[in-house]
TIDOVEX-564843 format. One line per 2 residues: their letters; for each residue x, y, z of C-alpha. Coordinates in steps of 0.1 Angstrom, whole numbers, plus 5000, padded with zeros to 4 digits. Example, Ala and Ser with C-alpha at 12.3 -4.5 7.8 and 13.67 -1.06 7.14 Angstrom:
! TIDOVEX-564843
as) 5123 4955 5078  5137 4989 5071
//
This chain:
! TIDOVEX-564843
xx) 8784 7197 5440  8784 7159 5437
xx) 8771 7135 5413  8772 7097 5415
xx) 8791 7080 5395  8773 7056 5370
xx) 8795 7049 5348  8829 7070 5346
xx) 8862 7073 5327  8879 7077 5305
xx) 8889 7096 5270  8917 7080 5253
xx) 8934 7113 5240  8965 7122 5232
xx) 8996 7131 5199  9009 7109 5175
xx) 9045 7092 5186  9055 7088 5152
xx) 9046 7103 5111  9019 7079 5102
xx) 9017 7088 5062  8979 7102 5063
xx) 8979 7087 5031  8985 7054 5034
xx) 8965 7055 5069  8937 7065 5045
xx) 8942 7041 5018  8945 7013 5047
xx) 8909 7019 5065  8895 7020 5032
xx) 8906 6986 5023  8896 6972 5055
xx) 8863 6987 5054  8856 6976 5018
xx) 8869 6943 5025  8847 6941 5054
xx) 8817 6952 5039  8817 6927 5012
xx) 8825 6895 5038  8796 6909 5060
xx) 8771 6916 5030  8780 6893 4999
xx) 8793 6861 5023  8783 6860 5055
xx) 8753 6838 5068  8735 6865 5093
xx) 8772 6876 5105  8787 6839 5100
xx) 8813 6827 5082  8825 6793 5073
xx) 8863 6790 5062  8860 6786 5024
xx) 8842 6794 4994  8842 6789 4959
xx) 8837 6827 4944  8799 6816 4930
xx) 8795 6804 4968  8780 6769 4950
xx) 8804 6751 4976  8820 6763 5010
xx) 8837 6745 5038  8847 6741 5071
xx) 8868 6716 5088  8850 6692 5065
xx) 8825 6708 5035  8796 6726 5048
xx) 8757 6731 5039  8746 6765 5029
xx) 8727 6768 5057  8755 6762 5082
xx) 8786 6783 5095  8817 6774 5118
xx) 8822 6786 5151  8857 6769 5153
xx) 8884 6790 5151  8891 6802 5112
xx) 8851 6811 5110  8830 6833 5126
xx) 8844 6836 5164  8880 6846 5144
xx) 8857 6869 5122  8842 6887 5153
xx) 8875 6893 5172  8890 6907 5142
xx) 8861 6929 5138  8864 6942 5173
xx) 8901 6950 5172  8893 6969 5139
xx) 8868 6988 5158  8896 6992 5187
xx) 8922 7007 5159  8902 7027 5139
xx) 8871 7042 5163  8847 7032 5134
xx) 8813 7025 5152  8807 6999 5123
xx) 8831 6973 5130  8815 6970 5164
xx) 8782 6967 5152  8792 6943 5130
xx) 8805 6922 5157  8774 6921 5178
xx) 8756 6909 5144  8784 6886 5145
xx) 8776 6874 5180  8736 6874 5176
xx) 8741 6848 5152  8764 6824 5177
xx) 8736 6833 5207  8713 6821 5181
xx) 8733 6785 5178  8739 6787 5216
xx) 8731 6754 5232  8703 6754 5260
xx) 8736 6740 5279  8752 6774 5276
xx) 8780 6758 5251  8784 6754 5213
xx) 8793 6724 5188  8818 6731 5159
xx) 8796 6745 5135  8758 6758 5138
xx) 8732 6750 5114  8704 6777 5103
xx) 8682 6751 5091  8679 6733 5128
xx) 8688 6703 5143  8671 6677 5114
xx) 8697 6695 5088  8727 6691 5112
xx) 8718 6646 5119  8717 6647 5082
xx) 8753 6663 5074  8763 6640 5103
xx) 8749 6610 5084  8764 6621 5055
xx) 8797 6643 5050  8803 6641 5088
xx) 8804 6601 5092  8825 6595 5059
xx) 8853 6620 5067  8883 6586 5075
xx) 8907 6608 5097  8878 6632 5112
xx) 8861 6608 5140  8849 6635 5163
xx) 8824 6643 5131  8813 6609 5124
xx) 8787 6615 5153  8755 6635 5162
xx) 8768 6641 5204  8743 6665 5206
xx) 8760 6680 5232  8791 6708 5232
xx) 8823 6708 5229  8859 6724 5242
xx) 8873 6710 5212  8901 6738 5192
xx) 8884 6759 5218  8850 6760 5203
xx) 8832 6770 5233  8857 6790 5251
xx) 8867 6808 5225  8830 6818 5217
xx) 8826 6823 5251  8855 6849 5251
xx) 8847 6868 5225  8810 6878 5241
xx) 8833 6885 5270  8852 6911 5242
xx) 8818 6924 5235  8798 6929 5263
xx) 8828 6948 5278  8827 6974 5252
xx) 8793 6983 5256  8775 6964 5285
xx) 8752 6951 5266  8725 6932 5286
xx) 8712 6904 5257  8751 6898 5257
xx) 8758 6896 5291  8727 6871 5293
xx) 8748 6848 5267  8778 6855 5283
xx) 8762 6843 5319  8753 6810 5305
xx) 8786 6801 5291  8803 6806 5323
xx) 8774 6788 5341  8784 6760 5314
xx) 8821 6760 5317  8815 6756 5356
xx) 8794 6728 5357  8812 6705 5333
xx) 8843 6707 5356  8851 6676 5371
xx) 8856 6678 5410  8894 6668 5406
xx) 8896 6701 5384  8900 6686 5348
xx) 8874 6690 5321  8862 6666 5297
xx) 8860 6671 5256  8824 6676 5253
xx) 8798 6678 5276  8769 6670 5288
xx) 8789 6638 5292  8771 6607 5266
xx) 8784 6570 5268  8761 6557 5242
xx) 8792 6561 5216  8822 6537 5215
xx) 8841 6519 5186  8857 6486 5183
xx) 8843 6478 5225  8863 6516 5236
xx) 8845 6539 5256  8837 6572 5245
xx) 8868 6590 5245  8849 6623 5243
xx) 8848 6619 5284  8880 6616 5294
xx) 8902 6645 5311  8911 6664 5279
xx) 8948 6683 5277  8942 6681 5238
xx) 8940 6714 5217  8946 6731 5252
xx) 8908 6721 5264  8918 6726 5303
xx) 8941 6752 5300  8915 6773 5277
xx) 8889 6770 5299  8911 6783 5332
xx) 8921 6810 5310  8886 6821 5305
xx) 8876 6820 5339  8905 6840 5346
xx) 8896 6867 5323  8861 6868 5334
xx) 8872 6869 5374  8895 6895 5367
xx) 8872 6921 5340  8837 6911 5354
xx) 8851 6908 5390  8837 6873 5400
xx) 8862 6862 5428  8839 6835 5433
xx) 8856 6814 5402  8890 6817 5422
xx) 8889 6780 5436  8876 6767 5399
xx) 8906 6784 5386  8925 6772 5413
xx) 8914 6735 5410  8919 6737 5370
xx) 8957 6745 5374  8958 6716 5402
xx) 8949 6693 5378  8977 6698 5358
xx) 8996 6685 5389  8976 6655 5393
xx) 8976 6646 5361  9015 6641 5361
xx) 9030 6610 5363  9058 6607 5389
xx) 9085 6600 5359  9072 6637 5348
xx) 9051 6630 5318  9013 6640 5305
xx) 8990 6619 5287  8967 6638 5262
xx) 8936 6621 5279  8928 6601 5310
xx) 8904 6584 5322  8877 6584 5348
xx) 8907 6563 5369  8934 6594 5357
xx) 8947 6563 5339  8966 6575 5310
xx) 8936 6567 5275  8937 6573 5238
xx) 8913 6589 5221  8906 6588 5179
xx) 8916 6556 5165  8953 6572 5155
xx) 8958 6584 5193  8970 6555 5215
xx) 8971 6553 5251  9003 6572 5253
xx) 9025 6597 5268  9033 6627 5248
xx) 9067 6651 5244  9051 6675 5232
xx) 9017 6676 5257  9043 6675 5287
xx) 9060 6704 5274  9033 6724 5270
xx) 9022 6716 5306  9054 6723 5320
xx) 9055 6759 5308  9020 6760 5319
xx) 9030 6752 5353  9057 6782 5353
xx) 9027 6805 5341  9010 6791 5367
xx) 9036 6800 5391  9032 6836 5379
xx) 8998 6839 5386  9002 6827 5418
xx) 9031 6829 5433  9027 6793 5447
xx) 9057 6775 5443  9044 6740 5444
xx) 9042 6744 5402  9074 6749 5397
xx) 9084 6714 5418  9076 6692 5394
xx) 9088 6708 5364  9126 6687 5363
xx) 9107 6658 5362  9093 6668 5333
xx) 9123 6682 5315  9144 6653 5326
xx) 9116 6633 5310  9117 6651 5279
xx) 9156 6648 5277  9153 6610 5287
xx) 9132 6606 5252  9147 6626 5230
xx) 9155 6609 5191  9184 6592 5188
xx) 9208 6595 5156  9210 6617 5128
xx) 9181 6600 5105  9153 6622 5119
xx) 9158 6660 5108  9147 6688 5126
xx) 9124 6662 5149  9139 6660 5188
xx) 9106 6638 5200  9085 6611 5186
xx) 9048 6620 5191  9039 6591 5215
xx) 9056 6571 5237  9045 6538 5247
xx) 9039 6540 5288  9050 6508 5290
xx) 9086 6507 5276  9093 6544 5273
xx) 9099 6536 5234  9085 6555 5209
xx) 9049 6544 5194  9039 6553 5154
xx) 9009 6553 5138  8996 6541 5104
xx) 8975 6533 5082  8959 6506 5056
xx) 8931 6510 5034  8907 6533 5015
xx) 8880 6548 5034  8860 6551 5064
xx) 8841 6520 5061  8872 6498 5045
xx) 8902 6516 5068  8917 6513 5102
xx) 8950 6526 5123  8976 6509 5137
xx) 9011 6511 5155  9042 6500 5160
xx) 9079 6508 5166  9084 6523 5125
xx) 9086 6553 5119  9086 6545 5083
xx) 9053 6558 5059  9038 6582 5087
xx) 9007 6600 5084  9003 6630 5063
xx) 8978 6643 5086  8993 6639 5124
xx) 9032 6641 5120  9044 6613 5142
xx) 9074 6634 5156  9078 6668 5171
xx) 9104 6697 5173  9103 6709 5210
xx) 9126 6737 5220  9133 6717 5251
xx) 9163 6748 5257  9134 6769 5257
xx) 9117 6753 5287  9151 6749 5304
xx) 9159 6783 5304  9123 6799 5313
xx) 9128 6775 5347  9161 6793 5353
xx) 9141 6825 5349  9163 6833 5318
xx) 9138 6837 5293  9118 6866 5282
xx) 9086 6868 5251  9093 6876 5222
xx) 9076 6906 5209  9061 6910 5169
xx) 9080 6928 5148  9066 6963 5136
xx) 9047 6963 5105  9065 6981 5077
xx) 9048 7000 5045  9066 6974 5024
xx) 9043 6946 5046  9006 6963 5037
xx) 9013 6975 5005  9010 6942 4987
xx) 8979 6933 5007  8965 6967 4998
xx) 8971 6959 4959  8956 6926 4962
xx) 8923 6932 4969  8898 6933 4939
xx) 8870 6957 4928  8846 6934 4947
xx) 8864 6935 4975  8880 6901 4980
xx) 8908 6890 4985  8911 6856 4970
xx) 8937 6827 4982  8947 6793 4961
xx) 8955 6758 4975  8927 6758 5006
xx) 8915 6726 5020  8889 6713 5003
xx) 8872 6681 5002  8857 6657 4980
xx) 8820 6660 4976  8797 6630 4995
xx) 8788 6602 4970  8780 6576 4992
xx) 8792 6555 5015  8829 6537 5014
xx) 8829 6501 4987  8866 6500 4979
xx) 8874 6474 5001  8906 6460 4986
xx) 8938 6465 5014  8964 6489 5000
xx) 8990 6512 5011  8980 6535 4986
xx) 8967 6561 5010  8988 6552 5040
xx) 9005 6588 5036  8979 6608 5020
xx) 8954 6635 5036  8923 6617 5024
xx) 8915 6582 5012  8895 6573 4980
xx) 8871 6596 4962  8841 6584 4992
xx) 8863 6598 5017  8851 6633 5026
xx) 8886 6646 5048  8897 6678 5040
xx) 8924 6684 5016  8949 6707 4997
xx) 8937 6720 4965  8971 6723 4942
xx) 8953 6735 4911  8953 6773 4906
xx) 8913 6774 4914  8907 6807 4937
xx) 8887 6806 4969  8872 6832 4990
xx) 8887 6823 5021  8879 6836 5058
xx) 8910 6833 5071  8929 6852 5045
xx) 8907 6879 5051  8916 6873 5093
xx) 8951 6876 5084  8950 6906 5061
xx) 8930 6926 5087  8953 6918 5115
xx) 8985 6930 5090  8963 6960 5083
xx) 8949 6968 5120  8985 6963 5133
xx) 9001 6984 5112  8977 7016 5120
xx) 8977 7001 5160  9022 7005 5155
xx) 9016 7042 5152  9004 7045 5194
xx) 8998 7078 5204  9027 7095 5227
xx) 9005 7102 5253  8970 7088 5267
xx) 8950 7106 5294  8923 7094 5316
xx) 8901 7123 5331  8869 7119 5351
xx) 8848 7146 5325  8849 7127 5296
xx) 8831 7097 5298  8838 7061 5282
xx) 8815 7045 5261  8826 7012 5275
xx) 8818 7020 5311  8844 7002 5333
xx) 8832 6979 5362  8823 6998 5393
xx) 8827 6991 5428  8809 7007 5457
xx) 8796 7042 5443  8828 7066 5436
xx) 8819 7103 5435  8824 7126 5410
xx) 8830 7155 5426  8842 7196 5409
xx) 8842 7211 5374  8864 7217 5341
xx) 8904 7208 5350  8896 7205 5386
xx) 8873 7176 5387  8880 7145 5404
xx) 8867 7113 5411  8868 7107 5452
xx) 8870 7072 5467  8853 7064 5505
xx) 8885 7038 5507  8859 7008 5517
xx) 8842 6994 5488  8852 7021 5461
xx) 8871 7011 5429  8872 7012 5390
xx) 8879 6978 5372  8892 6986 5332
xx) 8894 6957 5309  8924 6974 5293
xx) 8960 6982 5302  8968 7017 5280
xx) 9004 7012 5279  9000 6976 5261
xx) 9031 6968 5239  9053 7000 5249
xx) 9084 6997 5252  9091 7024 5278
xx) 9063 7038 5299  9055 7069 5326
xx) 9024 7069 5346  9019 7097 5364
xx) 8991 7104 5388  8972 7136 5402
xx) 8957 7126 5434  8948 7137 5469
xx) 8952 7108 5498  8933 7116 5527
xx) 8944 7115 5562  8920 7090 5577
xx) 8926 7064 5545  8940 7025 5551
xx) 8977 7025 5551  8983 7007 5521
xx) 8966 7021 5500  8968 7009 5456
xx) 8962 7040 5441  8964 7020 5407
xx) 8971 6983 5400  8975 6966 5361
xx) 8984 6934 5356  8990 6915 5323
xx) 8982 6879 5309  9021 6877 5316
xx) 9019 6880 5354  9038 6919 5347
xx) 9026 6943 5373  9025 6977 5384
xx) 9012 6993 5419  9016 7026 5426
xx) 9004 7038 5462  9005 7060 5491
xx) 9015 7046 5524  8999 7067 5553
xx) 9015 7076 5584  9002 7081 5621
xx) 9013 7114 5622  8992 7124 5591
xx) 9016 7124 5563  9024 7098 5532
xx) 9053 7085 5515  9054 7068 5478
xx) 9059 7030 5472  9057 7019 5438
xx) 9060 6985 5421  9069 6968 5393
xx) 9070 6930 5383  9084 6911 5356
xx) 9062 6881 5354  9082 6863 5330
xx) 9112 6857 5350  9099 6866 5384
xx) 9119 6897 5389  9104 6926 5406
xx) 9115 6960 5422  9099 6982 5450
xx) 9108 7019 5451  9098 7034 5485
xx) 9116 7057 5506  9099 7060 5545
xx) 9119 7092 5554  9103 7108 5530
xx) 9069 7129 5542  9043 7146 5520
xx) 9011 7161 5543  8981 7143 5533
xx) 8948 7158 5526  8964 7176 5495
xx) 8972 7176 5456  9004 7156 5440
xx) 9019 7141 5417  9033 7104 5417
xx) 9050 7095 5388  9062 7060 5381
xx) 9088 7054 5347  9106 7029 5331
xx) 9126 7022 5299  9129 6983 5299
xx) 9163 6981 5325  9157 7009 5347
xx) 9128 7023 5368  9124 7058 5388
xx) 9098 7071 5410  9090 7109 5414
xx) 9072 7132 5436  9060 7165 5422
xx) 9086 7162 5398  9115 7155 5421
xx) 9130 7119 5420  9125 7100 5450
xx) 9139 7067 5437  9159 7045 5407
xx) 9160 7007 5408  9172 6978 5380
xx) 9150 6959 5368  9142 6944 5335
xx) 9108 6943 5320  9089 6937 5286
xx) 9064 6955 5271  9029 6949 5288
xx) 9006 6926 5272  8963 6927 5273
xx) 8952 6930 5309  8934 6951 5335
xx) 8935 6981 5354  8923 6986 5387
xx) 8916 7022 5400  8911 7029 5440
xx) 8921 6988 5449  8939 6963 5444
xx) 8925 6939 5413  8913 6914 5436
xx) 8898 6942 5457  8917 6947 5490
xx) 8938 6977 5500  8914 7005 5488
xx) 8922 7041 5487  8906 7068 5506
xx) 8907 7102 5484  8910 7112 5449
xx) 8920 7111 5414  8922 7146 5390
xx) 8944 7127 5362  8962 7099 5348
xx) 8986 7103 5319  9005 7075 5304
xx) 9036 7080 5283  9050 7063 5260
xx) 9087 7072 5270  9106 7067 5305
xx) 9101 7108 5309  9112 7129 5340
xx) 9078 7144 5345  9079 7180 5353
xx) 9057 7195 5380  9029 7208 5360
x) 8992 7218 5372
//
């Protein structure tokens, strides 16, 4: 009997690894729920969050102080509220959390631009509210120029719109949810469109000239590394090509990660903006025309990720320019502490540029520089602590991620205590701001506030509180949930099973039409080896530190010869290929793979004397431990290789193909078990 396949796969099932005390499992998913509860049903604004409140809620902020009408989609609000929400649902199972979200991501469709993008904050009250807090608190924040201004556009700015954007991705994934999806399709439309030909992307778009101070064009424009605005958005894409299976952003991506190539000056440094001209340009009045340490190391190490993802070497040529660059401009003497870089260099004479300031206010203010490093902002350090060892060693392919260290009882317990009978937890010395009165007058020049986060009491910049005044604060809660959801996620289970007769809520992506084909134990999941595949947006084995996967499948005779069985890949470049290579005389021998994507590393187990008869039931079992990797066959090794490898990060699984859909497999899959131990698999039915 045979059923299509709609949606299939798979069960997460399996044994606790290690003791998780029930008790304090208990006592943990209690908090978090109660502290949920009362963000979602005493704060929020129709699932959204701003970053602070006073605890009678008569004043809240964001980046600057907000109305009561509005809420921030900028990270520390209500895009790092819905993530949160959905890995508490991923930890915990509870349906809630998840339904949360979505009310969580109704609220940013709702504050969606027709565009397809967002602005940093979205108010309830419509667009006549939002010129007025522009007018107002926006235009008299000193330091804060990219509020002084109603764009009326949207912006990649601290990954506003991407990060939005990513988060539906998160969501719709889970469940398929169409109205998301619909969302979803428009912020990719939008993140398309406002890429430049050459690959780069601007701040904020739809693109608007009508803004410019002191005869500068609109900086908002120009070719934006800042806050990771290009990198961001290729990152996106790349999660959307691979989960939704869109190849047709492959030569978006590809042009994104040119750019960063373009961009480069021959003497191997990055500007943090450029113009129309890809002449190096400054941007807010305290960000000269410059080049940047610490934007050019970024970029460099991008370029080796970029490498990984590829496997096009032309990123890695221009990466000694850079670090020669960055070793060229390295602080001289013993006077500047733990800073190895100024923050801007003059392109000029390669010597290092500083910023200041005079005045009180917005209206009675202005930024300057020279060569002093004397009386430096409080609010953009102008020097920088690069690892520059760090970027040396990763081009050697010497250096490996670091991993977070596990979460202990002693770590949750005092997060646990602190909560109070409302549910709260409540944080001291936030950034706050003064409240608008009016427009600048102290017009006097000083030096008073040449160091300070905020100028007189017009000035409406954000600032630390130091009093002992408590706050309800958003990204306490964020923080306290991620302790809490990592501690419960530490405790993995020791083994994970995918089987065709239980069904996933979140259906995976489906290629062609797989068959489901038998009943109970025996049922399998049969492939036509053209079009047929499963794309997961998940990698089971994420974080462990030792792994088998072992696979029940049938390869039939008249399959391709290459055939990925299964394919994961992390955000690291790691991979994993396990497949059947097909003979003419009817028969099949195992190649496995495994790549470190870090350092480049990789190791291919496969014997060719070896024959198995196809058109029958094995087992092909793939382990490692973090330095060494075996293959088996029905139990019986078949090969050992060296290799080292990290624990997998978040990524995607590919059943039947390859994850960019080539060498599909002809036959079927009863079973996939993952361990969480290099294990010699025994031979079991």
């Amino acid at each position: 009997m045979k059923k299509s396949l709609c949606f299939i796969l798979c069960l997460f099932c399996g044994l606790s690894l290690f003791a998780q005390p029930p008790q304090l499992t208990r006592k943990t998913k209690t908090v978090m729920k109660a502290a949920t509860r009362y963000m979602m049903d005493s704060i929020s604004l129709n699932g959204g969050f701003v970053w602070y409140y006073l605890p009678d809620k008569s004043r809240r902020w964001g980046e600057m102080e907000a109305y009561p009408s509005m809420i921030w989609v900028q990270d520390g609000g209500t895009v790092s509220v819905g993530n949160v929400l959905l890995d508490a649902h991923a930890a915990t199972n509870d349906e809630d959390y998840y339904h949360w979200a979505r009310q969580s991501a109704l609220t940013l469709i709702d504050g969606q631009s027709p565009n397809g993008g967002w602005n940093y904050m979205i108010d309830l009250n419509g667009e006549t509210s939002l010129k007025q807090w522009y007018a107002t608190i926006g235009k008299n924040g000193w330091r804060l120029e990219e509020f002084q201004h109603f764009y009326g556009n949207d912006t990649f700015d601290d990954d506003v719109t991407s990060g939005a954007a990513r988060f539906l991705l998160r969501l719709y994934l889970l469940k398929k949810d169409s109205l998301i999806k619909a969302a979803l399709d428009k912020a990719i439309h939008f993140i398309c469109i406002s890429q430049y030909p050459n690959g780069g992307w601007p701040q904020r778009f739809p693109l608007r000239y009508d803004f410019s101070k002191n005869g500068k064009p609109d900086y908002t424009s120009f070719h934006t590394f800042n806050d990771d605005v290009i990198w961001e958005n290729i990152s996106f894409l790349i999660r959307c090509r691979d989960a939704l299976g869109d190849t047709s952003l492959n030569a978006r991506i590809r042009k994104g990660m040119d750019f960063y190539l373009l961009s480069q000056k021959p003497i191997g440094a990055w500007g943090q903006q450029y113009d129309s001209n890809l002449h190096v340009a400054g941007a807010r009045s305290y960000e000269p025309a410059a080049y940047l340490p610490r934007t050019t190391f970024q970029n460099a190490l991008l370029l080796l990720r970029f490498y990984r993802i590829t496997g096009d070497k032309k990123y890695l040529q221009t990466v000694p320019n850079a670090i020669q660059w960055l070793e060229n401009t390295r602080l001289k003497g013993n006077s500047h502490g733990r800073f190895t870089h100024p923050l801007f260099i003059d392109t000029l004479t390669q010597k290092p540029l500083y910023v200041h300031r005079r005045g009180s206010n917005v209206v009675h203010g202005n930024y300057y520089t020279d060569s002093s490093d004397q009386r430096l902002l409080a609010h953009m350090s102008g020097k920088s602590s690069l690892p520059l060892e760090t970027l040396k060693a990763a081009f050697q392919q010497a250096s490996h991620p670091t991993r977070e260290r596990n979460i202990s009882d002693d770590d949750i317990r005092p997060i646990l205590s602190s909560i109070d009978s409302k549910g709260r937890w409540l944080d001291q010395h936030v950034m706050i701001s003064h409240p608008y009165i009016g427009d600048g007058v102290e017009a006097a020049p000083t030096e008073r506030y040449a160091s300070t986060f905020v100028g007189d009491d017009t000035d409406t910049s954000p600032f630390r509180d130091t009093t002992d005044q408590q706050y309800i604060s958003t990204p306490l809660y964020v923080r306290n949930m991620q302790s809490l959801i990592g501690f419960l996620q530490q405790y993995k289970p020791k083994r994970i099973v995918w089987t065709p007769q239980h069904l996933l809520r979140s259906k995976p992506l489906t290629l062609g039409r797989p068959i489901l084909k038998g009943f109970g134990p025996g049922r399998s999941v049969e492939f036509n080896g053209l079009e047929d595949g499963l794309i997961l947006p998940a990698i089971p084995f994420q974080n462990w530190p030792a792994t088998t996967i072992e696979l029940t499948f049938r390869p039939d005779r008249d399959g391709s010869k290459e055939p990925r069985i299964l394919h994961a890949e992390d955000e690291d470049g790691n991979r994993v290929t396990l497949e059947a290579r097909l003979t003419k005389d009817g028969h099949w021998y195992p190649d496995v793979f495994l790549k470190n994507g870090i350092t480049g590393e990789r190791l291919t187990l496969m014997d060719s004397s070896l024959r198995y008869r196809t058109n029958a039931w094995y087992k092909l079992a793939l382990s490692w431990d973090g330095t060494n990797m075996q293959c088996f066959v029905n139990g019986q090794q078949t090969g050992e290789g060296q290799i080292s490898i990290y624990p997998f990060t978040s990524g995607n699984t590919a059943l039947g193909m390859r994850l960019n859909r080539v060498n599909p497999f002809k036959g079927s899959i009863r079973r996939i078990r993952f361990y969480r131990s290099a294990r010699y698999p025994k031979n079991r039915s």
